[in-house]
N, C-alpha and C positions, 0 to 999 in steps of 0.2 A: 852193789846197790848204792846208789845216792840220792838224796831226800833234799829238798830247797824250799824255801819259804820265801815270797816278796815281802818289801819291806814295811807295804801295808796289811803284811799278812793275810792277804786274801787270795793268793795264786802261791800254788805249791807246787814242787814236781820232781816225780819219782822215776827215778830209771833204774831197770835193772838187767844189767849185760854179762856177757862173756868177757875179760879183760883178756883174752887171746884173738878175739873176735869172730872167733868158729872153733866150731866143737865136732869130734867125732860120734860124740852124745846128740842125738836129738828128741826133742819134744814131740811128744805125736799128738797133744793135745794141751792147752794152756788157759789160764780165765786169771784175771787180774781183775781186784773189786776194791775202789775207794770208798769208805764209808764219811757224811759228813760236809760234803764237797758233790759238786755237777764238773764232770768231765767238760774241759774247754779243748784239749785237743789229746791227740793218744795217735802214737806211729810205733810201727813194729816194722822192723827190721834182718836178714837175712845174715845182714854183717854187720860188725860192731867197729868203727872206724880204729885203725889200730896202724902203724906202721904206716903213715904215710898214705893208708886206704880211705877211701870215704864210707860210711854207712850207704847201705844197699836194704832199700825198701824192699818190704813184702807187698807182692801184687795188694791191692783193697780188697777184693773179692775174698782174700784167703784169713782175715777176722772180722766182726763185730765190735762195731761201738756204739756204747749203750751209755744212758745219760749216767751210771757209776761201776760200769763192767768193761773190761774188752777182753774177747774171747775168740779162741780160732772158730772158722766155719767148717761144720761136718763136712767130707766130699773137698773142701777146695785148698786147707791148709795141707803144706808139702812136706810140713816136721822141719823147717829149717829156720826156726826164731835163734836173733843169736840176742836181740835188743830188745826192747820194749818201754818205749818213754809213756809220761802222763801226765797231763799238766791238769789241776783241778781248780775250779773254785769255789772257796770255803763261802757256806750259806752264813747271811748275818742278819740278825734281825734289828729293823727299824723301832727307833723308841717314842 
């Protein structure tokens, strides 16, 4: 898992992989929820770039993204997350 913060502290981002980049473990079911922050982008992945591979996206179809969740879809996720990035932005209030 790796955590980042920009430098004005309003874009963060969270990924959390496989550092083999597949697993003979799979997920059958997955929900990632940032509290605090509005999801600005969120990509799940099949493979975890490793060895000279690239990351190999999951169809769309097969999660939800939601303005602080992303989560598989009943019926269309295949069990094969190896990645999961997420980029948020932190809410700030005006003075």
């Amino acid at each position: 898992m790796s955590v980042g913060l920009s430098d004005d502290d309003r874009l963060f981002s969270c990924s959390v992989w496989r550092p083999q980049g597949k697993s003979y473990l799979f997920f059958t079911q997955f929900k990632a929820e940032i509290k605090g922050a509005k999801i600005e982008y969120a990509g799940a992945y099949s493979q975890a770039a490793v060895g000279g591979l690239k990351d190999v996206a999951l169809k769309e179809e097969e999660y939800i993204v939601g303005d602080s969740t992303v989560t598989h879809k009943d019926g269309k996720f295949r069990a094969e997350l190896s990645k999961l990035t997420i980029i948020g932005r932190t809410r700030h209030d005006e003075l």
